[in-house]
VOMINU-634000 format. One record per residue: x, y negated, z negated of N, C-alpha, C in turn; residue in three letters. Coordinates in steps of 0.05 Angstrom, whole numbers, plus 5000, padded with zeros to 4 digits. Layout:
N
XYZXYZXYZALA...
This chain:
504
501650245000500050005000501749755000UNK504249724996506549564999505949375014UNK507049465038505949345066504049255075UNK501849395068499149275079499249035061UNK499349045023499448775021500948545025UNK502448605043504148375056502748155069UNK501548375084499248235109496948105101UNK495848335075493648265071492447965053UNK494847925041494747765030496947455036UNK497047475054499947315076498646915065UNK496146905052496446655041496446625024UNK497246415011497246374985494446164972UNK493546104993490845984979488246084978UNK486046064976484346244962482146134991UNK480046314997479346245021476945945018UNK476045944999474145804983472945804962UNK475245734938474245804912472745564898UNK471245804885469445504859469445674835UNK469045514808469545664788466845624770UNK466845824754464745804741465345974710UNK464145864681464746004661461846094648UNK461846354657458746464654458446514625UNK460346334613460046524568459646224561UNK460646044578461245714565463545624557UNK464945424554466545224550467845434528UNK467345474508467945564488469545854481UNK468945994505468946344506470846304526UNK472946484541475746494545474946764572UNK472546614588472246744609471546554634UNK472246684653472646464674472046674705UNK469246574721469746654749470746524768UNK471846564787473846404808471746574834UNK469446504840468346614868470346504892UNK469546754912471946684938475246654931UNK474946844908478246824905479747054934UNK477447294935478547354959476347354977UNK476947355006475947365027473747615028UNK471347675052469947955061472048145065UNK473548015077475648195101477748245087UNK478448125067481048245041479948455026UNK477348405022475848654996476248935022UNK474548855045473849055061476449235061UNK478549045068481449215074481849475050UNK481749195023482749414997480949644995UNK478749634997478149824992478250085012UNK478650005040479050195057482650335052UNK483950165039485450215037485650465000UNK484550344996484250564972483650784972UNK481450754997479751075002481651265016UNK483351105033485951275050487251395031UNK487951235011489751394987488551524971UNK486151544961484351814951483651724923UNK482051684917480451584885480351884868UNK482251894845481652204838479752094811UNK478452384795477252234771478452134747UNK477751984731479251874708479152154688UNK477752384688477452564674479252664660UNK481552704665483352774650484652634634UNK484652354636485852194617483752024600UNK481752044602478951954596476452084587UNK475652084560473552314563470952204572UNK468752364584466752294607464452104579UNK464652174554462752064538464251704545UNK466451694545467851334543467051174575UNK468751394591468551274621468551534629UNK467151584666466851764682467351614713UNK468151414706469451334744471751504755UNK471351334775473351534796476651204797UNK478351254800480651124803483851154811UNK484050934826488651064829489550894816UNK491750904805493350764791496150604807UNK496150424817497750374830499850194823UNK503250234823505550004825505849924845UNK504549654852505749464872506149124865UNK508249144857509948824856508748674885UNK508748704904508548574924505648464925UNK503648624921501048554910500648404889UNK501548444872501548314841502648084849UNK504648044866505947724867503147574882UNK502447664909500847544920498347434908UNK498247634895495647514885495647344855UNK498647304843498747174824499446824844UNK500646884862500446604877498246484890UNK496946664888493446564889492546364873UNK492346604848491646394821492546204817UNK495646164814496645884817495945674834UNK495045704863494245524874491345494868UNK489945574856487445584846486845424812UNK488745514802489745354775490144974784UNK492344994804492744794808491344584819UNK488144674832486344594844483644534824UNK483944784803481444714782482844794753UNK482144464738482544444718480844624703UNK478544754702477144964682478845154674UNK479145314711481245544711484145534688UNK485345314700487745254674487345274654UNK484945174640484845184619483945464603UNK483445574609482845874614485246064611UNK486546074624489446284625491546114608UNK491045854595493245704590493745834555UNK495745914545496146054523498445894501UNK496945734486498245684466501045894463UNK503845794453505545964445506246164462UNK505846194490505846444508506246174531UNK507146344560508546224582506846524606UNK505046394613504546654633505846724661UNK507546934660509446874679508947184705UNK505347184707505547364734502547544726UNK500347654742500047854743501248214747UNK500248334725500648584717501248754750UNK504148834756504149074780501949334782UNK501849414755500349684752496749564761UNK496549664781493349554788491649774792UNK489149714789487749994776485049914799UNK484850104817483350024837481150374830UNK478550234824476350414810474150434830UNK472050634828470250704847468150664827UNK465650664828463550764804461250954821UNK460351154822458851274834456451294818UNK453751424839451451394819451151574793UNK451151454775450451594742453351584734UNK455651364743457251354733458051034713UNK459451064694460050784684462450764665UNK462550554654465050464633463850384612UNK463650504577462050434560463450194539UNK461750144518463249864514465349874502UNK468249674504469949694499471649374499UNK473549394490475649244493477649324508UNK478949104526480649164545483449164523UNK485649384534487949514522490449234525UNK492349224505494149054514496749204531UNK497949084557500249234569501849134563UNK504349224551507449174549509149214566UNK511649024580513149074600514648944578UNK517549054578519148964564518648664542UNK519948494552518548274540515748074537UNK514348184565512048144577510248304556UNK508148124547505248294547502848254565UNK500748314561497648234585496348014550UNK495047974560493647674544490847654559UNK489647734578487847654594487347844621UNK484347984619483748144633484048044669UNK484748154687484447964709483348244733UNK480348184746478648354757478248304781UNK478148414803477148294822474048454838UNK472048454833469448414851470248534885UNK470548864891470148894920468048944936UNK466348934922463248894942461748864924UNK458748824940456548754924453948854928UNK453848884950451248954962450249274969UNK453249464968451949584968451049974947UNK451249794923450449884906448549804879UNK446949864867445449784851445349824823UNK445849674803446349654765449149624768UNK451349714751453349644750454349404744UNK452649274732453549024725455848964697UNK457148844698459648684673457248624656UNK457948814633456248734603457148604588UNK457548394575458848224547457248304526UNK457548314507456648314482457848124469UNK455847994432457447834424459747914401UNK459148114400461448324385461548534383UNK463148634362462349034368460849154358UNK459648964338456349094324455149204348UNK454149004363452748934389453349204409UNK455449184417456949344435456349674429UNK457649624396457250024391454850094392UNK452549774386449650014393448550034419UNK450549824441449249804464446549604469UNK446149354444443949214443445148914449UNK442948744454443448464448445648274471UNK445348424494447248354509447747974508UNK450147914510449447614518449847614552UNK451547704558451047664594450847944611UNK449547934642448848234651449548064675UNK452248114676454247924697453948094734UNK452348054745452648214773454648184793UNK456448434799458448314815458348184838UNK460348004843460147894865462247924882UNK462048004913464648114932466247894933UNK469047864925470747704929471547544898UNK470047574877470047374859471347514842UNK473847324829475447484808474047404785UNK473847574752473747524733476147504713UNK477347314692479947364677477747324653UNK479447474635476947404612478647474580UNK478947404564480647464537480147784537UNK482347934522481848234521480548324494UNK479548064475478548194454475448164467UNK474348044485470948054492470348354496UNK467848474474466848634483464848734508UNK466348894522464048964558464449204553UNK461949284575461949464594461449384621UNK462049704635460049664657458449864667UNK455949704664454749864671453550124689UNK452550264690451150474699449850384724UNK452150594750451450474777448350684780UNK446650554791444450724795444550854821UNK444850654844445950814874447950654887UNK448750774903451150674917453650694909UNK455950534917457950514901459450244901UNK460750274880461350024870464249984868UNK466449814880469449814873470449494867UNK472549574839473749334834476849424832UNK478249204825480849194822481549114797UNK483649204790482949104754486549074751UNK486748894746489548834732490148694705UNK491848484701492348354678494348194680UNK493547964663494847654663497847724645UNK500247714652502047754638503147484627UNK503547494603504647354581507847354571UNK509547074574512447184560511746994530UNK513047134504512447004482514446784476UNK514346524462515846354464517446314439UNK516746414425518046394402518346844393UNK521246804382521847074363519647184345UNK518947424350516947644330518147514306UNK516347574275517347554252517547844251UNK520947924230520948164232521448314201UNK521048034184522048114153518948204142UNK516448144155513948304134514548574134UNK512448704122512749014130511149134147UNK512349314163511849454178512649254205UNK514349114217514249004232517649064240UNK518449144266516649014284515149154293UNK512749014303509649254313510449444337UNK508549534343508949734371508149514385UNK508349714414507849494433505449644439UNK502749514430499749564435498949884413UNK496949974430495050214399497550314385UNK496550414362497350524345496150794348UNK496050934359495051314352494251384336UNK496051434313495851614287499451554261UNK498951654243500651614222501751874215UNK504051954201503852224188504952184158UNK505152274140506652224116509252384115UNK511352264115514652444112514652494085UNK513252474063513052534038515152334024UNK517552364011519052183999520351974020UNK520452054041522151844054520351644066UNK517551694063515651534079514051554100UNK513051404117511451444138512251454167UNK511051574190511951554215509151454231UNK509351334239507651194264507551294290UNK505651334314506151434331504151174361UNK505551124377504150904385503750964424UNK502750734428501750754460504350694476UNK506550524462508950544475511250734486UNK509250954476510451214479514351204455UNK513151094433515451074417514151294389UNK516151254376515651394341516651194323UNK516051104308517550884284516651104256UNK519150964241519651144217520050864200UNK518250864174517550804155518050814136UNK520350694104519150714083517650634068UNK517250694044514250694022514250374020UNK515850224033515949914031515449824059UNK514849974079514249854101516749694121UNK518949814112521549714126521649954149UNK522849924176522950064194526350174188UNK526450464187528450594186529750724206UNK528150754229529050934252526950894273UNK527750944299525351004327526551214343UNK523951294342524551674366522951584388UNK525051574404524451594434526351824456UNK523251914470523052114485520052164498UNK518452144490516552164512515551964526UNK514251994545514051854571510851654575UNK509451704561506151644553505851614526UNK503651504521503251414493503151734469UNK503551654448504751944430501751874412UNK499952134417497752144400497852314376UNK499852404367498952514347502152574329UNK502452634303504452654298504152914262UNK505553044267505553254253507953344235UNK508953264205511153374194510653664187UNK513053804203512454114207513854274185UNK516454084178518054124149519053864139UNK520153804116521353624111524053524130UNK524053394132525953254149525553354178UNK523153394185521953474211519553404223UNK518653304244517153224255516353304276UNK513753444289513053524312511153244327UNK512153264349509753044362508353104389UNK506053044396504853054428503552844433UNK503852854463502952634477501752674503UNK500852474513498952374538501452524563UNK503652494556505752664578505452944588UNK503953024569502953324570505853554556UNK506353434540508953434518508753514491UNK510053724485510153794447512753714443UNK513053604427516153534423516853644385UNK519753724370521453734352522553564352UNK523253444334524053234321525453284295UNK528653214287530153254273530352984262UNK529152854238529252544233532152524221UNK534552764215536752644206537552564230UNK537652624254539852674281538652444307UNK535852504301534052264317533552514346UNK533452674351534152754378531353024367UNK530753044399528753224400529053464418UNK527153724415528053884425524353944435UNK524254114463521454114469520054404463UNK518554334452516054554438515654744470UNK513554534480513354754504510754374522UNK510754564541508754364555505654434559UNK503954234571501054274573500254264603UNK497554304614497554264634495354054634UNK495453984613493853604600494353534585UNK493253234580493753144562494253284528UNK495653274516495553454480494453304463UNK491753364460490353104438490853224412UNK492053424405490953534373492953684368UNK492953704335495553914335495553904301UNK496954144298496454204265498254444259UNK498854314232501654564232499854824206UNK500855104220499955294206501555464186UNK501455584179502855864162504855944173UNK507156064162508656174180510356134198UNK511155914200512255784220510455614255UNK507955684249506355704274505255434264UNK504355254294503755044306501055084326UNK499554934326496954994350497154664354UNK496654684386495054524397492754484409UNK491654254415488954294433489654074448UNK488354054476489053954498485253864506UNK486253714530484453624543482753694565UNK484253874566483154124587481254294572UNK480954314546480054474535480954744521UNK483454774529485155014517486654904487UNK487655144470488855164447491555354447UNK493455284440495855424441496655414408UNK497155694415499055724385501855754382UNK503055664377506155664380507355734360UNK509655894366511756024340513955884343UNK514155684326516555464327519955664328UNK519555854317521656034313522956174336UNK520556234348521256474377520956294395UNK519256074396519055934423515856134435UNK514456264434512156364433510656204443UNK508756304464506556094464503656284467UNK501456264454498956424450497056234465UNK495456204491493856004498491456144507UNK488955974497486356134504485255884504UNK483555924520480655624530478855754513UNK479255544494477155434464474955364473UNK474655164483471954894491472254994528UNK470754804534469454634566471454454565UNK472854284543472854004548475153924523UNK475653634526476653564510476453614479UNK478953804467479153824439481053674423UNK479153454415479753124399481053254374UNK480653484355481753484331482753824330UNK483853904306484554174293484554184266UNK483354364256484654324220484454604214UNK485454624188486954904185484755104161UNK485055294164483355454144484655574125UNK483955744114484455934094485956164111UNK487556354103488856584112489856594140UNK490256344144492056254177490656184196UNK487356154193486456114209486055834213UNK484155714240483155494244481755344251UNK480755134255477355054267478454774289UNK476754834308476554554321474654474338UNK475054194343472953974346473253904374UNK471053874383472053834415469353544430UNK468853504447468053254459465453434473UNK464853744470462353944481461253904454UNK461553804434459153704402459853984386UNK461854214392461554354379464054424356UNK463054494328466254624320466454894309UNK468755004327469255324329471555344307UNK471155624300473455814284473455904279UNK477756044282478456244304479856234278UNK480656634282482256734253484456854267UNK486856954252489656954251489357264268UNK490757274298490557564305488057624319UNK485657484323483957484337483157284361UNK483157394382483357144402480357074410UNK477757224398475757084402474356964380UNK472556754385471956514367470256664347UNK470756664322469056764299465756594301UNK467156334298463456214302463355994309UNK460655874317461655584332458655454324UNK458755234310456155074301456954844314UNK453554734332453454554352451754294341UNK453854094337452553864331451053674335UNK451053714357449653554380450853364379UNK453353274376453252994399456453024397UNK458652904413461152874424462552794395UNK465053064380465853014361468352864374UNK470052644349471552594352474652604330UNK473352734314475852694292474953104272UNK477053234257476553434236478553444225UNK477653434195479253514174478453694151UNK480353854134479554144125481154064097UNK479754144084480554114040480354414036UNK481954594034482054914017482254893995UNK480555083986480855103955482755303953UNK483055343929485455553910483855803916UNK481955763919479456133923478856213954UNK480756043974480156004003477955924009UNK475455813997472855694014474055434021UNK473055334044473355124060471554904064UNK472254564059470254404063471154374086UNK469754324116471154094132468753904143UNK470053694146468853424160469453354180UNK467153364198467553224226466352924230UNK467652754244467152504256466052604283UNK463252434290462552484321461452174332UNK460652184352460951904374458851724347UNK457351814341455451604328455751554304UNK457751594294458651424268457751634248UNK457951804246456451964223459152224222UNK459352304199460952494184459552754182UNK459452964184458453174178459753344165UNK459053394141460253624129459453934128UNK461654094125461154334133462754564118UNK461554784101462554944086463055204091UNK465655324088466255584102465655804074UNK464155964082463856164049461756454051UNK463656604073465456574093464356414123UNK461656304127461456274146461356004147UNK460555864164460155584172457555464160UNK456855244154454355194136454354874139UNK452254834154452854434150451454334130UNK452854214119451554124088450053854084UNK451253584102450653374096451553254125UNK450652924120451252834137452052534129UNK453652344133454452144131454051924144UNK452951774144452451454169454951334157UNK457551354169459551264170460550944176UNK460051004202461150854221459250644240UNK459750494253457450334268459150334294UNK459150604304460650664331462351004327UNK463651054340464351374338466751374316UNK466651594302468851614284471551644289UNK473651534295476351584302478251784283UNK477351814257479651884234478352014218UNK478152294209477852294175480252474160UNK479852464138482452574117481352554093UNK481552844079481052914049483052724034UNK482952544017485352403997484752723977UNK482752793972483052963952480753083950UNK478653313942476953413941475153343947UNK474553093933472252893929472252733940UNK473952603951474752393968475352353992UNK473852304005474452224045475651984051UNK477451964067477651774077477151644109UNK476051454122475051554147475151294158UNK475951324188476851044207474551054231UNK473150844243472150694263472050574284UNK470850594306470650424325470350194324UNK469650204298468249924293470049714265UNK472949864267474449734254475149784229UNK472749834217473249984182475450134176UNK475750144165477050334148475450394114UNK474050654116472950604090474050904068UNK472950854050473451174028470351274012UNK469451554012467051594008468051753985UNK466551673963465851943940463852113948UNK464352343950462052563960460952603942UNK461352683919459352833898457252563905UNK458152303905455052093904454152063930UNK456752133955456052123982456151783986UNK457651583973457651313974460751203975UNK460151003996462550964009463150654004UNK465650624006466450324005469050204022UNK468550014039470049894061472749854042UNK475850014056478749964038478749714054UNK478549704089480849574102478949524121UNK480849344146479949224176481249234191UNK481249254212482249164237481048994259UNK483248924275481048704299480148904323UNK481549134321480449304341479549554332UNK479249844346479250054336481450124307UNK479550244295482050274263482550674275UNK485150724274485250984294485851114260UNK487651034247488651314225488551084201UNK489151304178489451204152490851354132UNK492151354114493851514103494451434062UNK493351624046493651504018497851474004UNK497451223999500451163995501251303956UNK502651283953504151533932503751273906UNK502251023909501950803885498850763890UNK497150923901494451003899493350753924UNK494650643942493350513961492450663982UNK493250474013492450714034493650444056UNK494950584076495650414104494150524120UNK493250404139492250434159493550364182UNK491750414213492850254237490650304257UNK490850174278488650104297490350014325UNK488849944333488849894373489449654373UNK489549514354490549244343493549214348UNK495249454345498749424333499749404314UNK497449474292498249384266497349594246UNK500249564224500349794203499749604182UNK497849654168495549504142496549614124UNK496749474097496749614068495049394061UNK493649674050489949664028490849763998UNK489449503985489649653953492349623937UNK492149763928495049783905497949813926UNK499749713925502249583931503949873939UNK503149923963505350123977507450223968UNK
């Protein structure tokens, strides 16, 4: 696509733009109609279709988004069309004022451009757009472009006025209809969707306003310096502290004071999950389709084994043995010792969690609403209780007598608990969350702890079944972890490692 955007975009001025701010003066969104031409959309998208739209499915589960998309590097595009904007900036004072960033120098649209399809009964549910890191560069501002209009129907750019709004899908403030040629830039904390194409199809271009910062990170608080964008998950190293696992595809290592001690780098995609498998050891997986060992005296890693998807889950067992779950739907059990690998298709679909049982066995949670478990030496599923709706998070408390509590998080904010003795038994249910549950974790028998879509971070006493908000975030709150002076840190999609409560 190099080339063609050479041509395609061979001016630098916009064919006839006017601007308009469909939120108001106030709100940090801005349309630029006729930023591109009939005959520029027509091209891109013919040109997309030559290169083949595969589904977002594998890196996406179908409950969030179900479009079709390519992911494309082209600098040559990204320049062109950042010299657009400029001459468009330079022409309308609104626009400037709009992309203009206090403390930040915007120095380019984002290369990585994300050219999307929407087909009928397909959509993007509500969300906040992700921040991108390029070395010194971040994104600051969504930047979209509108490739047709006419000939498909719904699909429209949803705003909400926050994520109350958003997680229930009510109260829209705008039901923005696209327009062919018209770019949207819009702040990345506004909550959208988009909506549900009813017929036809629908293509946009989606990039991002890149940002250089003007002044040095502060790097003496704790936990800093941040990742570059989400935060994943946490693990506890027990005496030496915490490890972080982020979208930068990095590891940061933590002590009980929030000073950074170390960074493991080696994988290639953001690192979702992170597992201490012994003391002074760390297993991790990622979006690379990667298990990785980790030696935190030496810094250097050695590879578990690979996936043939993404590795959302993972939990260390008895014995030296490891399981994962993947996004494909399969579960592998691994013998860290022999190098072993045991793999059987668990689910249909994405398996979001794992937690561990009594006598080696284990249960897991998957994005088909169901949670199965499978015993030590048997490769078919002992039992499987169906929740009805897309789980996202499990965690498991054993007693000294092996009966088992575990708790699942699923899309609608609610906790379910469930008792193994010997069989499966749902006991209760929890209104958690005001959006899907990202996190839960036993602090202790009685005690849950459990993270949000919707930012919370809260802790429930079960015996009363009553809960109380620890913490916040400005974005998704992803993990949470109880600190050894009775607090709890958290982290979120924000970049940021929180201490709640009593003094880390």
């Amino acid at each position: 696509m190099n080339s063609f955007a050479e041509t395609l975009l061979a001016r630098a001025t916009a064919p006839s733009a006017t601007v308009e701010l469909p939120l108001g003066d106030a709100v940090r969104c801005v349309l630029v109609h006729g930023f591109l031409s009939a005959s520029e959309c027509a091209a891109l998208v013919e040109a997309a279709q030559t290169r083949g739209f595969v589904s977002a499915g594998p890196d996406y589960p179908p409950s969030y988004r179900d479009n079709d998309r390519i992911v494309v590097d082209d600098p040559i595009l990204a320049r062109r069309l950042f010299e657009r904007l400029m001459h468009c900036v330079s022409q309308m004072p609104g626009l400037g004022a709009v992309v203009k960033e206090d403390d930040w120098r915007m120095v380019g649209v984002n290369e990585r451009l994300r050219f999307c399809r929407y087909r009928p009964g397909t959509q993007f549910r509500a969300h906040q757009d992700g921040v991108h890191h390029h070395q010194r560069t971040q994104s600051r501002l969504t930047f979209m472009v509108y490739l047709n209009d006419d000939a498909f129907s719904g699909g429209e750019t949803v705003f909400f006025e926050g994520r109350s709004a958003a997680m229930s899908n009510r109260d829209a403030t705008l039901r923005l209809r696209p327009r062919e040629g018209s770019l949207i830039v819009f702040d990345h904390s506004l909550w959208h969707a988009g909506a549900l194409v009813d017929s036809g199809q629908k293509y946009v271009m989606r990039s991002d306003l890149m940002y250089e910062p003007q002044h040095p990170p502060q790097v003496d608080a704790p936990f800093q310096p941040d990742h570059n964008g989400y935060i994943w998950a946490l693990a506890s190293l027990g005496d030496m502290g915490f490890a972080s696992a982020g979208r930068d595809a990095t590891i940061r290592l933590w002590d009980h004071e929030g000073k950074c001690f170390g960074q493991l780098d080696g994988h290639t995609q953001s690192v979702l999950g992170l597992v201490e498998s012994a003391p002074g050891e760390l297993v991790s997986h990622s979006r690379d389709r990667t298990i990785r060992r980790w030696s935190l005296a030496t810094g250097k890693s050695t590879l578990v084994g690979t996936s043939d998807s993404a590795v959302l889950s993972c939990v260390r067992l008895d014995c030296g043995r490891l399981v994962t779950g993947a996004a494909d739907g399969r579960v592998t059990v691994w013998n860290l010792a022999t190098g072993a690998a045991d793999r059987r298709q668990a689910h249909a679909c994405w398996i979001w969690a794992i937690a561990p049982l009594s006598h080696g066995g284990f249960a897991t949670a998957s994005e088909d609403g169901t949670v199965r478990l499978w015993r030590p030496a048997v490769r078919d599923c002992a039992q499987v209780i169906d929740l009805g709706r897309p789980l996202r998070t499990l965690a498991s408390w054993i007693d000294a007598d092996g009966s088992v509590i575990l708790a699942a998080g699923d899309l609608d904010g609610r906790v379910h608990l469930l008792a193994t003795d010997p069989m499966l038994e749902h006991l209760d249910c929890l209104a958690a969350h005001d959006g899907p549950v990202r996190r839960v974790r036993f602090e202790a028998r009685h005690a849950l702890l459990t993270c949000g879509e919707d930012g919370f971070v809260s802790r429930w006493d079960l015996p009363s079944r009553q809960g109380a908000v620890i913490g916040a975030h400005e974005n998704f709150a992803t993990d949470v972890l109880p600190t050894r002076t009775g607090g709890w840190i958290s982290c979120g999609y924000d970049g940021r490692i929180i201490m709640h409560g009593a003094k880390a």
